[in-house]
VEXVOFI-936779 format. One record per residue (C-alpha): residue in three letters; x, y, z; residue number from 1. Coordinates in steps of 0.2 Angstrom, whole numbers, plus 2048, in hexadecimal, padded with zeros to 3 digits. Each point is the difference from the previous one (the first is absolute). Example, Ala and Ser with C-alpha at 12.3 -4.5 7.8 and 13.67 -1.06 7.14 Angstrom:
@rest:ala; xx:83E; yy:7EA; zz:827; nr:1 .
@rest:ser; xx:806; yy:811; zz:7FD; nr:2 .
This chain:
@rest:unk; xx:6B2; yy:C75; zz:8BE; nr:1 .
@rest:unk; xx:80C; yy:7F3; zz:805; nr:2 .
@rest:unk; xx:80C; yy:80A; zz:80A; nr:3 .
@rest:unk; xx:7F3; yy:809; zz:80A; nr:4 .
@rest:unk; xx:7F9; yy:7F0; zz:806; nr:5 .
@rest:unk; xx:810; yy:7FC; zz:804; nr:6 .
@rest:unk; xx:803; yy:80F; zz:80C; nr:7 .
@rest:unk; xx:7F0; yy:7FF; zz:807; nr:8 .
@rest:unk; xx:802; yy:7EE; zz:804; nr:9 .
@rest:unk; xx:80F; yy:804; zz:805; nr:10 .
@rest:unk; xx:7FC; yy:80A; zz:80E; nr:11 .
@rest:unk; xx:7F2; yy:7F7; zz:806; nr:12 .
@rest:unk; xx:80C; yy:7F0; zz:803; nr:13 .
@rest:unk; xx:80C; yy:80C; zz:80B; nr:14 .
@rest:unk; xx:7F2; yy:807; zz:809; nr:15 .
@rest:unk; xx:7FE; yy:7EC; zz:804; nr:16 .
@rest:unk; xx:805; yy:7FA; zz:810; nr:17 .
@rest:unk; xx:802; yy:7EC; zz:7FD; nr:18 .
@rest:unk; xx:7FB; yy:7F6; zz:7F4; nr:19 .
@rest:unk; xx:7ED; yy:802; zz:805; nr:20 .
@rest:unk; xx:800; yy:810; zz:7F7; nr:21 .
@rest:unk; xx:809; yy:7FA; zz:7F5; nr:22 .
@rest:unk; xx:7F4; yy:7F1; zz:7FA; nr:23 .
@rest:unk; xx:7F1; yy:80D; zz:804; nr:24 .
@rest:unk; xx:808; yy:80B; zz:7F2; nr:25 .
@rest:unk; xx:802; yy:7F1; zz:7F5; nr:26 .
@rest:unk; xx:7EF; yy:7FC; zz:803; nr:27 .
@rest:unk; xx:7F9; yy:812; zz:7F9; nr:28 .
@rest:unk; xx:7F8; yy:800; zz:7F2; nr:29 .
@rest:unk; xx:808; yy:811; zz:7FA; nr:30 .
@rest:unk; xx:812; yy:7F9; zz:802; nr:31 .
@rest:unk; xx:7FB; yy:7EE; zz:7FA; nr:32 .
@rest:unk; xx:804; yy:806; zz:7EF; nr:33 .
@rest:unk; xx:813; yy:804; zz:804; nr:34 .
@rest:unk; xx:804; yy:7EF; zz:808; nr:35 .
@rest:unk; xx:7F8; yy:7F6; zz:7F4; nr:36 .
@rest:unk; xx:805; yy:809; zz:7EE; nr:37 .
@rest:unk; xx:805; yy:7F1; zz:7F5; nr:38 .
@rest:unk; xx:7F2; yy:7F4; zz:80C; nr:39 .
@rest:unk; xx:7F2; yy:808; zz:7F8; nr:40 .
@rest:unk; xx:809; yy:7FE; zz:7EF; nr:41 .
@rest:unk; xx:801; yy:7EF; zz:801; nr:42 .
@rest:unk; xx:7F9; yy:7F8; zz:80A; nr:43 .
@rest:unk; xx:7F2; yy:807; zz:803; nr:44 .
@rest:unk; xx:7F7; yy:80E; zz:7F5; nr:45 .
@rest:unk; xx:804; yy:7F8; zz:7ED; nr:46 .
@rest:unk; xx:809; yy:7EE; zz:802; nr:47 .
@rest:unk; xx:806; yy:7FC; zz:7F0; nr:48 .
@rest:unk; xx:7FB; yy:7ED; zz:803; nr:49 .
@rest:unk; xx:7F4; yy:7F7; zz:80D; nr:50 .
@rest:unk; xx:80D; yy:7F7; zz:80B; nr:51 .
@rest:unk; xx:808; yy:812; zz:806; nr:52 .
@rest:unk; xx:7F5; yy:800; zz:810; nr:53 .
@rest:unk; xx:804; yy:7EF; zz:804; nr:54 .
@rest:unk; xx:812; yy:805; zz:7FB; nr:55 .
@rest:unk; xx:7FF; yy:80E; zz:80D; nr:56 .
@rest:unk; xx:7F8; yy:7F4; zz:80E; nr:57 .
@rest:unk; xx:810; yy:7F5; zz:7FF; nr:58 .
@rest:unk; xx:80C; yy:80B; zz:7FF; nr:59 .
@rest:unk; xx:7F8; yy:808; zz:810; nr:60 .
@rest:unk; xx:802; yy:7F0; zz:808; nr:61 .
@rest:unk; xx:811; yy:7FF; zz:7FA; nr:62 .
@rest:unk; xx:807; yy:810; zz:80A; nr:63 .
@rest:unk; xx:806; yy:7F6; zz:813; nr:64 .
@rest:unk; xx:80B; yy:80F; zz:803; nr:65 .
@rest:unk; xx:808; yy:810; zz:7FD; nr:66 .
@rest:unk; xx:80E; yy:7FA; zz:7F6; nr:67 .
@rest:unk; xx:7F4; yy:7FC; zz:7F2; nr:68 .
@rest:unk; xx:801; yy:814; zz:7FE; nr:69 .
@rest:unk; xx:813; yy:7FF; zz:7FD; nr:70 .
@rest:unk; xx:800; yy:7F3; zz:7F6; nr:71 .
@rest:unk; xx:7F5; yy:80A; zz:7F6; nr:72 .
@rest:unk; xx:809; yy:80F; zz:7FF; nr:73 .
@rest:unk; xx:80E; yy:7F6; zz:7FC; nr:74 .
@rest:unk; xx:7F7; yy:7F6; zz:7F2; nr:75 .
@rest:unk; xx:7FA; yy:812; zz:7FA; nr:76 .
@rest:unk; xx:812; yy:808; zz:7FD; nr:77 .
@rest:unk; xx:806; yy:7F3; zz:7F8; nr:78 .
@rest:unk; xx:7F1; yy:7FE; zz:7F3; nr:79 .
@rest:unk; xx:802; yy:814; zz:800; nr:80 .
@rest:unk; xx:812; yy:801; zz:7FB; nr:81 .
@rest:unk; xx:7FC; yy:7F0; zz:7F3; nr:82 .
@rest:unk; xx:7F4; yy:809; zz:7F8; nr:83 .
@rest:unk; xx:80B; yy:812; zz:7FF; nr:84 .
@rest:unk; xx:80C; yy:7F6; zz:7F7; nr:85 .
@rest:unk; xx:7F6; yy:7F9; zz:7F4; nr:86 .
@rest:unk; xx:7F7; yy:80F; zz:7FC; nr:87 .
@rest:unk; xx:810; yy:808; zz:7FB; nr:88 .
@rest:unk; xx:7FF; yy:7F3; zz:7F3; nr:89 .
@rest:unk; xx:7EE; yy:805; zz:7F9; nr:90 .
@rest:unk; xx:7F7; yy:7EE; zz:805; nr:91 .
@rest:unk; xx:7F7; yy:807; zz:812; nr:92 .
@rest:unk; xx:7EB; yy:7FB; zz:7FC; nr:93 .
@rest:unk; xx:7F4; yy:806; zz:809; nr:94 .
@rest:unk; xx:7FF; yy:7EA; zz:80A; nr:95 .
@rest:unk; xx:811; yy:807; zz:808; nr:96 .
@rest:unk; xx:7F8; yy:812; zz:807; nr:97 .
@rest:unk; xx:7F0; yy:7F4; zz:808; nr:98 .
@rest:unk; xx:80D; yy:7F4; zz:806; nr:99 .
@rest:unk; xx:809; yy:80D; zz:80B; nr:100 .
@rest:unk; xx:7EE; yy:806; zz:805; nr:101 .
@rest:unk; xx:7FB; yy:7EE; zz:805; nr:102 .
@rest:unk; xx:80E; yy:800; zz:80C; nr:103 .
@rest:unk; xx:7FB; yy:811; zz:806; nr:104 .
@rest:unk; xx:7EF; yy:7FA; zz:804; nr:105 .
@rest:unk; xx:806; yy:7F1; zz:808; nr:106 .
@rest:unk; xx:80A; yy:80D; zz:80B; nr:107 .
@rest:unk; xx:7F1; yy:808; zz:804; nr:108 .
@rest:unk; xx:7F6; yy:7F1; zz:806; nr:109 .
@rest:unk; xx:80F; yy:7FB; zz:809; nr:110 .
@rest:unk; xx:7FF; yy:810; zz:809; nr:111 .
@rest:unk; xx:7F1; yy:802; zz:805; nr:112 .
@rest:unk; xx:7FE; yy:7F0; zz:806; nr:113 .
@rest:unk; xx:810; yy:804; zz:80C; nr:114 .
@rest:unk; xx:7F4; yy:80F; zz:804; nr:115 .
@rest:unk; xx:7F1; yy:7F5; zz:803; nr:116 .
@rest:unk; xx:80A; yy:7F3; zz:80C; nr:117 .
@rest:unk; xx:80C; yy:80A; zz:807; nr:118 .
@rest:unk; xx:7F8; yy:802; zz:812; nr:119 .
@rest:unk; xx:7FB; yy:7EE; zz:7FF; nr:120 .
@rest:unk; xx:80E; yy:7F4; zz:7FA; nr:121 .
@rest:unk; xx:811; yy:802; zz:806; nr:122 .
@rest:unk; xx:807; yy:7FC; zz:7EF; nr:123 .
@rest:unk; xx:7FA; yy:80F; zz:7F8; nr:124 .
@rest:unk; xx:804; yy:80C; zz:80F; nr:125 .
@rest:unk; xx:806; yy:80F; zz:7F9; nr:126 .
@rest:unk; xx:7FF; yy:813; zz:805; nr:127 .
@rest:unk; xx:7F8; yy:80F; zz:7F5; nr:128 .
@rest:unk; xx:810; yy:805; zz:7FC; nr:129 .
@rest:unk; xx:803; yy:7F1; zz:7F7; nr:130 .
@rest:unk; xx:7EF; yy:802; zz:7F8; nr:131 .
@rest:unk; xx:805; yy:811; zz:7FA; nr:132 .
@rest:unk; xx:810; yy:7F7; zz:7F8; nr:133 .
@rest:unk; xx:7F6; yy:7F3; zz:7F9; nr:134 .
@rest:unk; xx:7F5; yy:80D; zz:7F7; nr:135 .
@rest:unk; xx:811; yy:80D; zz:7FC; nr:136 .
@rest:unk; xx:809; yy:7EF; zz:7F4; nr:137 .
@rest:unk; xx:7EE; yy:7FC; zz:7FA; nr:138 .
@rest:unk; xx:7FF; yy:815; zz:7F9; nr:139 .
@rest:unk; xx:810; yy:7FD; zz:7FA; nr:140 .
@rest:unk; xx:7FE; yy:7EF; zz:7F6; nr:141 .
@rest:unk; xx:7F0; yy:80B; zz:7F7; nr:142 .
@rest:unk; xx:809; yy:80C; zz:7FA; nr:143 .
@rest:unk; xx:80C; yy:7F4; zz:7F8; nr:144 .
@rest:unk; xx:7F3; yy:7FA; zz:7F8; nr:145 .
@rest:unk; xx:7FA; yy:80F; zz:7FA; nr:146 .
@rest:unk; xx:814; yy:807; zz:7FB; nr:147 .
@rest:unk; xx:801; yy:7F0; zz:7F3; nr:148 .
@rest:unk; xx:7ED; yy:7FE; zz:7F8; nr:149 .
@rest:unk; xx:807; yy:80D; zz:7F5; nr:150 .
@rest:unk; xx:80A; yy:7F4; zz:7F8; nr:151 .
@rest:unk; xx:7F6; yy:7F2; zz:7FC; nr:152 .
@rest:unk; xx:801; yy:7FA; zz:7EE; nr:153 .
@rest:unk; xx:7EC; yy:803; zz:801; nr:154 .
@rest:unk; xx:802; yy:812; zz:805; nr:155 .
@rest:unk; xx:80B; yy:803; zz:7F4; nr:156 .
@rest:unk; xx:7F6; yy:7F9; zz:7F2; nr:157 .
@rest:unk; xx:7F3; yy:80A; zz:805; nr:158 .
@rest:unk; xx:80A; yy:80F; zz:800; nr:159 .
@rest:unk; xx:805; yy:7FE; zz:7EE; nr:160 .
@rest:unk; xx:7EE; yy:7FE; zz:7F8; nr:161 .
């Protein structure tokens, strides 16, 4: 399901001619889904505590600038490669899995606020290309969440029962 959606929003997004189309795409209530994976996790259809939308308001109006998607990134690989070590060792929970997905859903809203304000505000100037970037490291950051929730100790309890 996952992979379709991504071709298919794939191809929409090149068929884009600036960043209108782009934001239009975004907007569409089809592909909203795709852009917004771990949003709706947390933030939006079952928040584990009552603060999460207030959590999601600030960190909105945190985000001045595109370098808040590197950091990021940057902030991802290196939790990423933390926890591959430490699952080596048996002691990954299922709190380090939603703390890499926390960090993919800030990406998200990081994203599509770049999306949003991207014709209006210099600072977040970027080009579809950039969008289709942006979206290619956030895919890539999912499925290295979903290579290593194998080896939680949860997972692996549960496996033995």
């Amino acid at each position: 399901m996952f992979e379709d959606l991504y071709d298919t929003v794939k191809k929409e997004l090149l068929i884009q001619k600036d960043m209108n189309g782009v934001s239009k795409v975004y907007r569409n209530y089809e592909y909203s889904r795709y852009f917004h994976i771990y949003t709706y996790k947390y933030f939006s259809k079952n928040p584990k505590k009552k603060d999460q939308k207030l959590d999601y308001n600030n960190y909105y109006r945190e985000i001045r600038n595109k370098s808040n998607i590197d950091t990021l990134s940057n902030n991802f690989n290196t939790t990423y490669n933390t926890y591959l070590n430490i699952s080596e060792d048996d002691k990954l929970y299922d709190s380090n899995i939603e703390d890499l997905e926390m960090i993919i859903a800030k990406y998200e809203i990081a994203v599509g606020k770049i999306i949003c304000l991207s014709e209006q505000i210099k600072e977040y100037n970027c080009s579809k290309d950039d969008v289709i970037e942006y979206m290619k490291i956030r895919d890539l950051m999912y499925e290295n969440v979903n290579s290593i929730k194998h080896k939680t100790v949860e997972y692996r309890r549960m496996m033995w029962d």
